[in-house]
NUTI-532955 format. One record per residue: residue number from 0; residue in three letters; x, y negated, z negated of N, C-alpha, C in turn. Coordinates in nm, 3 decimals. Example, Ala and Ser with C-alpha at 12.3 -4.5 7.8 and 13.67 -1.06 7.14 Angstrom:
@num 0 | residu ALA | n_east 1.319 | n_north 0.569 | n_up -0.780 | ca_east 1.230 | ca_north 0.450 | ca_up -0.780 | c_east 1.320 | c_north 0.330 | c_up -0.780
@num 1 | residu SER | n_east 1.285 | n_north 0.225 | n_up -0.708 | ca_east 1.367 | ca_north 0.106 | ca_up -0.714 | c_east 1.290 | c_north -0.003 | c_up -0.787
This chain:
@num 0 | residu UNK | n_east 0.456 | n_north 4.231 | n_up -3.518 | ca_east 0.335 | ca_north 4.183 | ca_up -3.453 | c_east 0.283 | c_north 4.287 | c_up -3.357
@num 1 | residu UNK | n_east 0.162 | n_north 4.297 | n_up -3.323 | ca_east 0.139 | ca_north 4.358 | ca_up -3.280 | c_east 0.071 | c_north 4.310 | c_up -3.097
@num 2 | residu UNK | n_east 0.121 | n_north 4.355 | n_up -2.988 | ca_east 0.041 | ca_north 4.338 | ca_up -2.887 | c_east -0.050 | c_north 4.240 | c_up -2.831
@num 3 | residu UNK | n_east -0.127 | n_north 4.314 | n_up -2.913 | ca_east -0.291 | ca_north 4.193 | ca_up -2.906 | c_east -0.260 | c_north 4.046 | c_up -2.992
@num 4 | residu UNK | n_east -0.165 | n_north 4.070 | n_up -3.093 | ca_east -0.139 | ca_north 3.928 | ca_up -3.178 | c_east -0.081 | c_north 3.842 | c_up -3.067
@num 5 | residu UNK | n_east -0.001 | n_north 3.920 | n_up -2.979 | ca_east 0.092 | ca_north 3.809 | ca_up -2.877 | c_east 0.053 | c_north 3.758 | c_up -2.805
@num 6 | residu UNK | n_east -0.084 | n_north 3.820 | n_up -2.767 | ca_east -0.164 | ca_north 3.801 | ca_up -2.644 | c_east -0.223 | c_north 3.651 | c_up -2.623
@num 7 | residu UNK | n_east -0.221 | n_north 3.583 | n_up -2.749 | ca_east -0.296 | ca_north 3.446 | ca_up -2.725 | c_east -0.187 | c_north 3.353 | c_up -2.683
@num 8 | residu UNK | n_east -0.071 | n_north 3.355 | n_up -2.730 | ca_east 0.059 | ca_north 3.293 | ca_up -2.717 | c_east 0.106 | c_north 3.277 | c_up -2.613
@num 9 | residu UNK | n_east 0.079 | n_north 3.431 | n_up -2.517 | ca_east 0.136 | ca_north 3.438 | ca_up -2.346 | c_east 0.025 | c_north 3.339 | c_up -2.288
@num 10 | residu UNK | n_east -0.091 | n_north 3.367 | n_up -2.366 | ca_east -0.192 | ca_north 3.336 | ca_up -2.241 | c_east -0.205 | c_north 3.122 | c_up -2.265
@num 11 | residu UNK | n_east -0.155 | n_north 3.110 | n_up -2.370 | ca_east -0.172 | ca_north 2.972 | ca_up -2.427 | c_east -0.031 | c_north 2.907 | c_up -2.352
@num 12 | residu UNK | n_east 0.078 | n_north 2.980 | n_up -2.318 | ca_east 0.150 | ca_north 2.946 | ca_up -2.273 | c_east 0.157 | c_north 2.900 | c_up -2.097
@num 13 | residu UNK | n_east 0.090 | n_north 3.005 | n_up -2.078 | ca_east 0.068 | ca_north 3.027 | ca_up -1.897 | c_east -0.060 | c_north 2.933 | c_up -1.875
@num 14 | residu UNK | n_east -0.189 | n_north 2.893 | n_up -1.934 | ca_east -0.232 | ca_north 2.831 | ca_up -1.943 | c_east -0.182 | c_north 2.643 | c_up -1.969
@num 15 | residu UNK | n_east -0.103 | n_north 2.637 | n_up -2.054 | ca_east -0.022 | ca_north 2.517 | ca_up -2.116 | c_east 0.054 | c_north 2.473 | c_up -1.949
@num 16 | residu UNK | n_east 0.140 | n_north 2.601 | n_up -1.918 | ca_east 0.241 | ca_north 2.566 | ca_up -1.788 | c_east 0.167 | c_north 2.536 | c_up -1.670
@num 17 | residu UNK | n_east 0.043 | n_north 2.601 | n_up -1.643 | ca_east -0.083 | ca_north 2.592 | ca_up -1.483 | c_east -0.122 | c_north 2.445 | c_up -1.528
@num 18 | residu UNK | n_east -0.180 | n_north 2.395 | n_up -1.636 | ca_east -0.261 | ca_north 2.271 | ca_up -1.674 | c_east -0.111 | c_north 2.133 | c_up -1.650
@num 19 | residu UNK | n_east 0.032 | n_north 2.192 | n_up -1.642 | ca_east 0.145 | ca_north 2.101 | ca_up -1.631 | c_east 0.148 | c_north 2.084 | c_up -1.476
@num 20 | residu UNK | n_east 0.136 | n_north 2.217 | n_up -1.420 | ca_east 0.214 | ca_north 2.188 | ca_up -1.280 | c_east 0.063 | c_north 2.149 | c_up -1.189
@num 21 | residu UNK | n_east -0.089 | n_north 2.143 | n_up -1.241 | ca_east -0.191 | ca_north 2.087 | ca_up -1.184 | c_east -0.202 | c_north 1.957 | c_up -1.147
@num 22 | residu UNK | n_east -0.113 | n_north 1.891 | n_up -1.311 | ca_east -0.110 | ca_north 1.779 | ca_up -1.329 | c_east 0.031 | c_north 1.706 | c_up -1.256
@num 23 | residu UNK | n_east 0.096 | n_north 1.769 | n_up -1.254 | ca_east 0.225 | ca_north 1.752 | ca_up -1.134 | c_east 0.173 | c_north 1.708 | c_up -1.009
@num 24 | residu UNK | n_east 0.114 | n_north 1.838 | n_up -0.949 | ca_east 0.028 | ca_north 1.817 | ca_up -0.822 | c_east -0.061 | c_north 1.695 | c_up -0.808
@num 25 | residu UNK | n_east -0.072 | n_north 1.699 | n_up -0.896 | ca_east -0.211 | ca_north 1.566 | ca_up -0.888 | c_east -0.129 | c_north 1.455 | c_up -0.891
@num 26 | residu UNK | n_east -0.066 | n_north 1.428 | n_up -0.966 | ca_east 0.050 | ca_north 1.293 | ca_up -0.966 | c_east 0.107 | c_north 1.274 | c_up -0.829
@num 27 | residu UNK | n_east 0.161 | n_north 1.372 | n_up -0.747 | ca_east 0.236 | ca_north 1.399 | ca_up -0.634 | c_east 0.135 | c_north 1.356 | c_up -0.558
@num 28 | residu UNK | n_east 0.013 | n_north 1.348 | n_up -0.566 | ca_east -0.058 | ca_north 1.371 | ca_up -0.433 | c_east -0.106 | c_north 1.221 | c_up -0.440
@num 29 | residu UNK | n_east -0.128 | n_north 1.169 | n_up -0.535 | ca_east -0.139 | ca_north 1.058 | ca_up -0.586 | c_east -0.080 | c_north 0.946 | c_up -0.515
@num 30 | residu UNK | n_east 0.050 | n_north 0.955 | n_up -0.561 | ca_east 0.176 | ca_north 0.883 | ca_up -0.559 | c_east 0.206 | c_north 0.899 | c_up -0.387
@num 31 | residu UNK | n_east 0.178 | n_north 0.973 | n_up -0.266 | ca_east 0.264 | ca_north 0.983 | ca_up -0.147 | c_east 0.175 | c_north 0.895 | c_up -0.071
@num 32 | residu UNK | n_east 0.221 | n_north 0.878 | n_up 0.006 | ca_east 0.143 | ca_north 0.718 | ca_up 0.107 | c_east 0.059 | c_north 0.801 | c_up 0.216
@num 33 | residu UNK | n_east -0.045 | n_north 0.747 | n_up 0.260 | ca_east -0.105 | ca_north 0.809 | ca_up 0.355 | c_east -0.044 | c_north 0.832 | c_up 0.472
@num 34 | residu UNK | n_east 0.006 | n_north 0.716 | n_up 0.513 | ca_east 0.108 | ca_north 0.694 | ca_up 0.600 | c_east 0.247 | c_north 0.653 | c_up 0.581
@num 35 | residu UNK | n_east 0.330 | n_north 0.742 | n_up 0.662 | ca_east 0.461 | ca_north 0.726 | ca_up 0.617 | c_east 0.524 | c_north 0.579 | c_up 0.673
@num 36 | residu UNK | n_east 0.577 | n_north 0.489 | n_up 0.602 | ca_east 0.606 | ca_north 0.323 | ca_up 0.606 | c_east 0.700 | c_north 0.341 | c_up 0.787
@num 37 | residu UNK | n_east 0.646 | n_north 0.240 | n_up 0.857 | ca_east 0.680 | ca_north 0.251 | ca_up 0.993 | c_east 0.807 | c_north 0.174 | c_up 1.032
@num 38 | residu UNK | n_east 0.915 | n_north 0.167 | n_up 1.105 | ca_east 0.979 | ca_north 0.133 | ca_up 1.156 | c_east 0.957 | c_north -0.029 | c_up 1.239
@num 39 | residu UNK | n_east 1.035 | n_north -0.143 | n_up 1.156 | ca_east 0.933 | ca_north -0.296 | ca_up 1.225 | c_east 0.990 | c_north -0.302 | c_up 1.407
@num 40 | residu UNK | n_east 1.182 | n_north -0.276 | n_up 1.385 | ca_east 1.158 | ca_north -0.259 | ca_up 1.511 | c_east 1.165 | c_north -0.202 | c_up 1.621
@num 41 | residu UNK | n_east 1.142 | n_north -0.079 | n_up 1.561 | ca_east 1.086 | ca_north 0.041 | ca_up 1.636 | c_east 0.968 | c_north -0.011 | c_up 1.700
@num 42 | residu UNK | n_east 0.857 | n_north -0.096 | n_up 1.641 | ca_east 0.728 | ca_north -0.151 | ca_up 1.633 | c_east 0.705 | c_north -0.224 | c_up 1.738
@num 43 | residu UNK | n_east 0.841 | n_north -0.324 | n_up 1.751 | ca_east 0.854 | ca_north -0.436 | ca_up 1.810 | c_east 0.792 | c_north -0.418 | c_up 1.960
@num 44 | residu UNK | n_east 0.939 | n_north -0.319 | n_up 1.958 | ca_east 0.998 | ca_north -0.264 | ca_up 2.099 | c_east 0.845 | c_north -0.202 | c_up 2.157
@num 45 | residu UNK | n_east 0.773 | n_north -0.106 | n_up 2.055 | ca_east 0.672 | ca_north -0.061 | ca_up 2.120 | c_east 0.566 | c_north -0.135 | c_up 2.188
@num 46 | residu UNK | n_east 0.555 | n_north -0.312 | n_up 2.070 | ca_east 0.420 | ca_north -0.402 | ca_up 2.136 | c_east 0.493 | c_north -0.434 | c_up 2.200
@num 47 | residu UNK | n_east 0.590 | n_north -0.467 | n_up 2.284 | ca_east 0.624 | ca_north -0.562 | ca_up 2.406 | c_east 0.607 | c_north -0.471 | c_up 2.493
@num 48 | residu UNK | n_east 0.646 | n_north -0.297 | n_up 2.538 | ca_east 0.622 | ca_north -0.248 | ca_up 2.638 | c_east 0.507 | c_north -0.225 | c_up 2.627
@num 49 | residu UNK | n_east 0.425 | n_north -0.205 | n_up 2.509 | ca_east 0.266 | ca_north -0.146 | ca_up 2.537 | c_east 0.099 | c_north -0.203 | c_up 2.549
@num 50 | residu UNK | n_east 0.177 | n_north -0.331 | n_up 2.448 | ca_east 0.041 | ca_north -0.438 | ca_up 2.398 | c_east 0.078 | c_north -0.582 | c_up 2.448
@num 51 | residu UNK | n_east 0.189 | n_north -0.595 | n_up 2.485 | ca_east 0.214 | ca_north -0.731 | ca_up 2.514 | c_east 0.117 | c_north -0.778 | c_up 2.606
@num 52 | residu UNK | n_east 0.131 | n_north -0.719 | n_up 2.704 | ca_east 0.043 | ca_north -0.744 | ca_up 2.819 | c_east -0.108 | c_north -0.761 | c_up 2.807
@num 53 | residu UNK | n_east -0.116 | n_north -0.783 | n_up 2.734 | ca_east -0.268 | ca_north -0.825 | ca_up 2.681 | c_east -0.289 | c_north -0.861 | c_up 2.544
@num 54 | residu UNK | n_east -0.240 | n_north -0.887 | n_up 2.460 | ca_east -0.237 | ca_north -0.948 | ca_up 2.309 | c_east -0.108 | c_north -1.000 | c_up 2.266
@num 55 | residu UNK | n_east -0.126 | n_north -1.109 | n_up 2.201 | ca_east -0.033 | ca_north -1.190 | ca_up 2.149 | c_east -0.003 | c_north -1.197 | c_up 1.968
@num 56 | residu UNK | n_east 0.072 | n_north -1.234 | n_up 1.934 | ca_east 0.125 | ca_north -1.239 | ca_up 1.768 | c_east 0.202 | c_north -1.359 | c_up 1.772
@num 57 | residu UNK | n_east 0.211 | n_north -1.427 | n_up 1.666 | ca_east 0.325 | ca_north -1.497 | ca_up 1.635 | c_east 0.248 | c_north -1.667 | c_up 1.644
@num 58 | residu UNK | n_east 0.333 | n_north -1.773 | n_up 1.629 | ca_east 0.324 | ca_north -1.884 | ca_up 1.572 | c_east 0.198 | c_north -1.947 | c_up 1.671
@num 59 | residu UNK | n_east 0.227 | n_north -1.917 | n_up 1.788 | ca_east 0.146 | ca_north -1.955 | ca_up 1.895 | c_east 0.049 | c_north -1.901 | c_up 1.992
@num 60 | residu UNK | n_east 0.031 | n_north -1.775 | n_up 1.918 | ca_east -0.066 | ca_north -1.656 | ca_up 1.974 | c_east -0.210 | c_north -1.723 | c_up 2.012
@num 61 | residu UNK | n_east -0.248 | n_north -1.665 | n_up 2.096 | ca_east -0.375 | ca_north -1.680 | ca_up 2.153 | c_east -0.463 | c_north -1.596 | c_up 2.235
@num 62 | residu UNK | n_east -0.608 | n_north -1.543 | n_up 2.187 | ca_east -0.659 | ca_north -1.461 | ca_up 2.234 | c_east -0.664 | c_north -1.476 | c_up 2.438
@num 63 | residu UNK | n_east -0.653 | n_north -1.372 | n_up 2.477 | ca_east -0.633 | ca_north -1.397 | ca_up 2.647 | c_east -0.677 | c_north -1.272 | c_up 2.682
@num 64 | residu UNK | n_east -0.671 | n_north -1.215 | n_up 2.794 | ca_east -0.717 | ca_north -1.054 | ca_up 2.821 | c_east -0.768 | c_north -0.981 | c_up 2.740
@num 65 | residu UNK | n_east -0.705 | n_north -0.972 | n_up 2.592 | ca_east -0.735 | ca_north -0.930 | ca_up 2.462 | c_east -0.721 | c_north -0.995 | c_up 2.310
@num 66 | residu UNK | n_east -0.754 | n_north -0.980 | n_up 2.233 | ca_east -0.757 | ca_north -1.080 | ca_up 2.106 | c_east -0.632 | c_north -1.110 | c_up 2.065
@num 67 | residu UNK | n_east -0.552 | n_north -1.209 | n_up 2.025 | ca_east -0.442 | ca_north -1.221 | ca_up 1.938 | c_east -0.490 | c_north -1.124 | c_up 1.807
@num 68 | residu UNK | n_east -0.323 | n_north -1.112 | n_up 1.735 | ca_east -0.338 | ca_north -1.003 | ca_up 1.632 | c_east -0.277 | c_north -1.025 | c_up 1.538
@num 69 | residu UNK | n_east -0.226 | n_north -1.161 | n_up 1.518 | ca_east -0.188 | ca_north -1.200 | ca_up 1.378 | c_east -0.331 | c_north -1.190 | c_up 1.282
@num 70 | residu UNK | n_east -0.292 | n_north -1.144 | n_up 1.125 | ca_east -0.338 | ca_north -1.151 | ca_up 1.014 | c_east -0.479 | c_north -1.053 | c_up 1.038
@num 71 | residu UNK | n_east -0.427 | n_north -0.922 | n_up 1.138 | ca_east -0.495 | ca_north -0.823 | ca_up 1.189 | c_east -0.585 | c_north -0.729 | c_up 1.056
@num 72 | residu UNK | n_east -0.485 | n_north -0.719 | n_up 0.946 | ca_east -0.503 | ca_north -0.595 | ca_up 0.791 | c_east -0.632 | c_north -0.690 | c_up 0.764
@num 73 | residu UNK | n_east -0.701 | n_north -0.623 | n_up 0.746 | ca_east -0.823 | ca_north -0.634 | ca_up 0.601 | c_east -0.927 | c_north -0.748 | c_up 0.771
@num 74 | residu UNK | n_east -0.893 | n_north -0.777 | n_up 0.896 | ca_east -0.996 | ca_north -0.853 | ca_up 0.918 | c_east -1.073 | c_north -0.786 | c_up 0.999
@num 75 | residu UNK | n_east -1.238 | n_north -0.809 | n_up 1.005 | ca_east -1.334 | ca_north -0.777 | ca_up 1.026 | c_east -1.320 | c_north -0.761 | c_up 1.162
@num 76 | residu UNK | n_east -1.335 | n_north -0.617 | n_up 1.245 | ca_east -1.349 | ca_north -0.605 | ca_up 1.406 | c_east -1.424 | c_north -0.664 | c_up 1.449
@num 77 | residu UNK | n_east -1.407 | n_north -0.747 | n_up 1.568 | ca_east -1.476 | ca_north -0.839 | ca_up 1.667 | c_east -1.541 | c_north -0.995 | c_up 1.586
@num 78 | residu UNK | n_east -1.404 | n_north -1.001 | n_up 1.508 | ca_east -1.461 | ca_north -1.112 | ca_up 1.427 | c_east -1.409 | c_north -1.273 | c_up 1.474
@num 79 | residu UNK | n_east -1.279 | n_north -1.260 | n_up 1.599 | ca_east -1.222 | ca_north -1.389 | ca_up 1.617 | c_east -1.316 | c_north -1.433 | c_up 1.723
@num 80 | residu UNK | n_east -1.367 | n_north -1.549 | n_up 1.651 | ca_east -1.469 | ca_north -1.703 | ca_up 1.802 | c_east -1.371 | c_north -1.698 | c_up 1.891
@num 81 | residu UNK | n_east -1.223 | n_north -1.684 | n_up 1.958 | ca_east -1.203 | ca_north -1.719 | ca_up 2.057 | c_east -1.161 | c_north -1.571 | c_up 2.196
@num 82 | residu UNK | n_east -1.292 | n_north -1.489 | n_up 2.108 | ca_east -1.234 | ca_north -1.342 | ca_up 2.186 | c_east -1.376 | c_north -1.253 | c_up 2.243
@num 83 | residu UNK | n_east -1.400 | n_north -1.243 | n_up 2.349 | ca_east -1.528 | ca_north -1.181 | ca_up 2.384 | c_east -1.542 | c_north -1.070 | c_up 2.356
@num 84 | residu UNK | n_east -1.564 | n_north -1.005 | n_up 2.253 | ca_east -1.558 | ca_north -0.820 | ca_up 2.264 | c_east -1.696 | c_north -0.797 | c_up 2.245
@num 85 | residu UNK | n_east -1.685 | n_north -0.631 | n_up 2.294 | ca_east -1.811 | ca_north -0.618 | ca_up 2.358 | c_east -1.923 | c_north -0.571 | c_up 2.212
@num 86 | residu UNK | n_east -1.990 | n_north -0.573 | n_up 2.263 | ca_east -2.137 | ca_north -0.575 | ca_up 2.150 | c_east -2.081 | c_north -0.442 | c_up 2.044
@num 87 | residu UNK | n_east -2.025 | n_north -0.320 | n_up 2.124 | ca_east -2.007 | ca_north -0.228 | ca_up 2.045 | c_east -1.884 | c_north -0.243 | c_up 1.890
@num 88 | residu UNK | n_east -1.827 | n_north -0.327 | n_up 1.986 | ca_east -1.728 | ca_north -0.349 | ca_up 1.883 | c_east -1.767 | c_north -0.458 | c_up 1.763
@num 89 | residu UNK | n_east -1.826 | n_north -0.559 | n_up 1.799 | ca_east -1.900 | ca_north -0.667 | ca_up 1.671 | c_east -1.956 | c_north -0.580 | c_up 1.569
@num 90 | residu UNK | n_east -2.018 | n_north -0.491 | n_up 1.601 | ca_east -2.137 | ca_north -0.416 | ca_up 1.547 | c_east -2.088 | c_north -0.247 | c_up 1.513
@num 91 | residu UNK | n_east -1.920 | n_north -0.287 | n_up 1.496 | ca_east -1.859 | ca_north -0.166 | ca_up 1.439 | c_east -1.915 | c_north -0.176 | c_up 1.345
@num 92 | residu UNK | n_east -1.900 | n_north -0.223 | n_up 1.215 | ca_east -1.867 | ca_north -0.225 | ca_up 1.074 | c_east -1.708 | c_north -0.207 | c_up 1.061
@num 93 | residu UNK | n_east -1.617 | n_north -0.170 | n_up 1.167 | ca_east -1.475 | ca_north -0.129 | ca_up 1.133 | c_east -1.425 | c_north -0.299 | c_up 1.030
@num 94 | residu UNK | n_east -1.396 | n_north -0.261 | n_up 0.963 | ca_east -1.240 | ca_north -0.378 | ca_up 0.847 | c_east -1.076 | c_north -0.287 | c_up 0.892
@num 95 | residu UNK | n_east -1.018 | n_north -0.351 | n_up 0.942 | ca_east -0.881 | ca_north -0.332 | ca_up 0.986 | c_east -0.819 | c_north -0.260 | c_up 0.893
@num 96 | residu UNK | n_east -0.766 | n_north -0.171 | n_up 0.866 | ca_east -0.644 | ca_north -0.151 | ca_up 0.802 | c_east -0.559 | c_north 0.009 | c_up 0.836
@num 97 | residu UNK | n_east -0.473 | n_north -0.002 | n_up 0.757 | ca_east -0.379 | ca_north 0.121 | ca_up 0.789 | c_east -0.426 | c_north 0.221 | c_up 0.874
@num 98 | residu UNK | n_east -0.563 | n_north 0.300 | n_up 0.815 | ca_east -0.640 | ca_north 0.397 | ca_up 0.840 | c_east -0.714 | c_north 0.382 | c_up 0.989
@num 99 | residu UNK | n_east -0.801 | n_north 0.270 | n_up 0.970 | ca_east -0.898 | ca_north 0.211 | ca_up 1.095 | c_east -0.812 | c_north 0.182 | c_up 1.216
@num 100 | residu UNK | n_east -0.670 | n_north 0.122 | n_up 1.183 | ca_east -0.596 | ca_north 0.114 | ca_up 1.298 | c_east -0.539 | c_north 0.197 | c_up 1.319
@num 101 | residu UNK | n_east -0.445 | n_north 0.296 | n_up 1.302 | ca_east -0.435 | ca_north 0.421 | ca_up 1.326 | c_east -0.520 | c_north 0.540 | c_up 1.414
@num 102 | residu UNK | n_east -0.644 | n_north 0.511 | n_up 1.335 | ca_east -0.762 | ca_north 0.582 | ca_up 1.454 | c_east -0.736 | c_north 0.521 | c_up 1.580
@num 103 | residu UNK | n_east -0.785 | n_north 0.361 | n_up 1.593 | ca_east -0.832 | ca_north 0.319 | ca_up 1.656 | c_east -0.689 | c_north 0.299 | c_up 1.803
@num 104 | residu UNK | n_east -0.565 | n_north 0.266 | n_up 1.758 | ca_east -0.464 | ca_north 0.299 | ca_up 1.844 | c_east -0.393 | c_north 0.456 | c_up 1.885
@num 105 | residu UNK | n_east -0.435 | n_north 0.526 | n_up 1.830 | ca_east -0.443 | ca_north 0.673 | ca_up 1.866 | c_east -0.568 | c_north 0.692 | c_up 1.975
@num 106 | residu UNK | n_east -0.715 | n_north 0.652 | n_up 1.960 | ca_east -0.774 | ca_north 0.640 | ca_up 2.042 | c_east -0.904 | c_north 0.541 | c_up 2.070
@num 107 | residu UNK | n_east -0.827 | n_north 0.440 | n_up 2.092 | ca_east -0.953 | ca_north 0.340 | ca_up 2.096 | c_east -1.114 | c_north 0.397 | c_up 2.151
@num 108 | residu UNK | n_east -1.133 | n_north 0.456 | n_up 2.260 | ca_east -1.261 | ca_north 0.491 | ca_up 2.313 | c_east -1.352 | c_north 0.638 | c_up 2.192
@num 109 | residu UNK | n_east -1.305 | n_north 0.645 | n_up 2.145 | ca_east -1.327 | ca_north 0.752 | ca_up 2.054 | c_east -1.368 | c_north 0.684 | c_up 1.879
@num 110 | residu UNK | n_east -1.294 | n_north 0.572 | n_up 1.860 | ca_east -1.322 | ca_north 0.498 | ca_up 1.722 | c_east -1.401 | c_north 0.403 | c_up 1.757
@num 111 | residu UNK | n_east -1.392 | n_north 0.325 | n_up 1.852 | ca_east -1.528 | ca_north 0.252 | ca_up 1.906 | c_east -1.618 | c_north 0.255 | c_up 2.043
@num 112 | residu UNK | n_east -1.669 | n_north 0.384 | n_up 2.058 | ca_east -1.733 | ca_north 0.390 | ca_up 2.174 | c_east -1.789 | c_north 0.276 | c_up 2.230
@num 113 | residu UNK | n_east -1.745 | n_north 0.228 | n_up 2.365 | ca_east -1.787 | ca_north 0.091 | ca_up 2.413 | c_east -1.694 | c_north 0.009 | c_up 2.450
@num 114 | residu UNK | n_east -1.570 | n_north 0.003 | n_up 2.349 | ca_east -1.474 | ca_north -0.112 | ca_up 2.353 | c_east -1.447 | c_north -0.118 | c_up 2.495
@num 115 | residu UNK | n_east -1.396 | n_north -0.316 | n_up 2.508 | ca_east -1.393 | ca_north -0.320 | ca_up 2.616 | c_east -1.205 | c_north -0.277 | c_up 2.633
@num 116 | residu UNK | n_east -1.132 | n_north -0.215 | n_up 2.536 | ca_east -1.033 | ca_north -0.208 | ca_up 2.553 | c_east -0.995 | c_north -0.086 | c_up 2.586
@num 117 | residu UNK | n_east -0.890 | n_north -0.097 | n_up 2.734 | ca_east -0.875 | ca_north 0.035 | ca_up 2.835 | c_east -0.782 | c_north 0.024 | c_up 2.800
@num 118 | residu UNK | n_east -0.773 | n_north 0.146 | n_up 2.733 | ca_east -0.571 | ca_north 0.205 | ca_up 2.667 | c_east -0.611 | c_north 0.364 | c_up 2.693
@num 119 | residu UNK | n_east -0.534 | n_north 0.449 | n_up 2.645 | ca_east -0.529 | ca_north 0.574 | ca_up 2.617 | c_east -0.547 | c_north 0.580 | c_up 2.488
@num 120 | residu UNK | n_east -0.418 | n_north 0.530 | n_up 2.448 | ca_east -0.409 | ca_north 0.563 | ca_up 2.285 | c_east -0.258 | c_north 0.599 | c_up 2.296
@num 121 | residu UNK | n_east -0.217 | n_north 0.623 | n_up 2.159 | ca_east -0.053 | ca_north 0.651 | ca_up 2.127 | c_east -0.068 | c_north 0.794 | c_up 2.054
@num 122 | residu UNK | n_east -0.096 | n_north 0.877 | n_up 2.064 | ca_east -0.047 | ca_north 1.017 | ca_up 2.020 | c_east 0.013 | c_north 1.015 | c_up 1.917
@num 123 | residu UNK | n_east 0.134 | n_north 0.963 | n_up 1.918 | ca_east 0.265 | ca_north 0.984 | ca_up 1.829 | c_east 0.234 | c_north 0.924 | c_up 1.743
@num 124 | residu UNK | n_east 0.229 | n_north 1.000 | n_up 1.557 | ca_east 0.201 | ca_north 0.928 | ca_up 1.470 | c_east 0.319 | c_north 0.852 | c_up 1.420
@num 125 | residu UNK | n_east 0.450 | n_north 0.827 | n_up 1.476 | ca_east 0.514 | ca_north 0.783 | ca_up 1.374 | c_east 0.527 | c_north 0.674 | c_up 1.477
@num 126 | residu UNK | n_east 0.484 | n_north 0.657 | n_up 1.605 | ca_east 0.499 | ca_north 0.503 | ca_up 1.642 | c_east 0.366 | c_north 0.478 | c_up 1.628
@num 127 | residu UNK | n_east 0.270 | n_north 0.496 | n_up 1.594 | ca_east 0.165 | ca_north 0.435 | ca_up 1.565 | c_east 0.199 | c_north 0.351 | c_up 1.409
@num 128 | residu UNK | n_east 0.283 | n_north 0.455 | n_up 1.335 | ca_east 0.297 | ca_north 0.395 | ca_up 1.169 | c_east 0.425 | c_north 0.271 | c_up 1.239
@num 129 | residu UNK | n_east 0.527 | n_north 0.286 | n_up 1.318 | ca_east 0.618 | ca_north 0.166 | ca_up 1.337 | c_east 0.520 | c_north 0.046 | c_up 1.420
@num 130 | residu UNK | n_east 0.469 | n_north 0.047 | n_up 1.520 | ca_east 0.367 | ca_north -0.078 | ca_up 1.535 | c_east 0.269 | c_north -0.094 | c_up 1.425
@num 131 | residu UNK | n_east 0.222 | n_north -0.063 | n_up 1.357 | ca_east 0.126 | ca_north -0.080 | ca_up 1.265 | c_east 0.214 | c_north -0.174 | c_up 1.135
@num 132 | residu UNK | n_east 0.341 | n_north -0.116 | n_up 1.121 | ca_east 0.473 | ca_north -0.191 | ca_up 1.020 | c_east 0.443 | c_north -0.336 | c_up 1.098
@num 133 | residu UNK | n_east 0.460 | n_north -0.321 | n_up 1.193 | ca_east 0.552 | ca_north -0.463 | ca_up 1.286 | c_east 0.425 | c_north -0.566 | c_up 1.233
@num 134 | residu UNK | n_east 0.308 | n_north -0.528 | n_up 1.309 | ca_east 0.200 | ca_north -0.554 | ca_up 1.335 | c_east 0.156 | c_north -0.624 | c_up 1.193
@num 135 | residu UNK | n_east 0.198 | n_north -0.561 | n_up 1.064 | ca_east 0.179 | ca_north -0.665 | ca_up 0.915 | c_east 0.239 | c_north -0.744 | c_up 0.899
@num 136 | residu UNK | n_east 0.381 | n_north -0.775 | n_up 0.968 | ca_east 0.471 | ca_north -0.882 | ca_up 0.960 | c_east 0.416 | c_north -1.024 | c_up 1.032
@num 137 | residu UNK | n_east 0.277 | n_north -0.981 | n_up 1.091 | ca_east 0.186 | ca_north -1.141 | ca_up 1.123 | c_east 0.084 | c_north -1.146 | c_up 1.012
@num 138 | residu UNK | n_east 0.092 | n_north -1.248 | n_up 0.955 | ca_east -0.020 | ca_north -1.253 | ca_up 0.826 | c_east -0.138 | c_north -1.345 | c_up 0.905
C-alpha cells in the first residue's frame, strides 16, 4: 500500500475516536448534577443557627418575621397569603428551585433587589447545597 492509500484509514480512525470521546463528553456533562446533593444534617444544623430565627418548617410552621418554608421547590416567590413581602419580591417572576435558591441564599439583596430579607448570604457552596437538601425534606 502505498502512503496516500493509508491516509483515509488514519484519518477515519482519529476522526471515528474525536466523534467517541465528544460524545463521552457530552454524556458526562449531561449526566453530573448542577449541584452536588447536600448534606440533610449538615442542613439542619445550619437552619437552626442561621434561619431559625425567622422562618419555620415542619408540621406546625408558620409564617412570622419571615415566611414558613415547607413545600419551598417549584413554589412561586412571594406567593404565601399569610406573609407580607415586599412588592419587589411578588413581582420577581422567581419559581423556587435548586438554582433560584442557591442564588438567592448566597445573596438575597442581589437576586431580589428590594427584599425585605436582611441576611448576607452564605458564601459556601456546599452549605448552601446541605440546607437546600434539608430544606426538600418539607414538601
Amino acid at each position: 500500500m502505498t502512503a496516500h492509500a493509508c491516509r483515509p484509514a488514519l484519518s477515519f480512525s482519529f476522526t471515528a475516536r474525536l466523534r467517541g470521546g465528544l460524545i463521552a463528553l457530552t454524556l458526562a456533562a449531561v449526566t453530573v448534577p448542577a449541584m452536588a446533593a447536600g448534606d440533610i444534617e449538615a442542613g439542619k444544623a445550619l437552619f437552626a443557627s442561621r434561619c431559625a430565627s425567622c422562618h419555620s418548617v415542619g408540621p406546625i410552621a408558620a409564617s412570622g418575621f419571615g415566611p414558613q418554608l415547607n413545600g419551598l421547590a417549584t413554589r412561586r416567590a412571594g406567593s404565601l397569603n399569610d406573609f407580607d413581602y415586599s412588592k419587589e419580591m411578588k413581582q420577581s417572576g422567581l419559581v423556587w428551585d435548586d438554582k433560584t435558591l442557591a442564588a438567592f441564599i448566597a445573596n438575597p439583596g442581589k437576586t431580589v433587589p428590594g427584599t425585605k430579607m436582611r441576611f448576607w448570604g452564605i458564601g459556601n457552596e456546599r452549605k448552601v447545597a446541605d440546607l437546600i437538601a434539608y430544606l426538600h425534606t418539607f414538601k
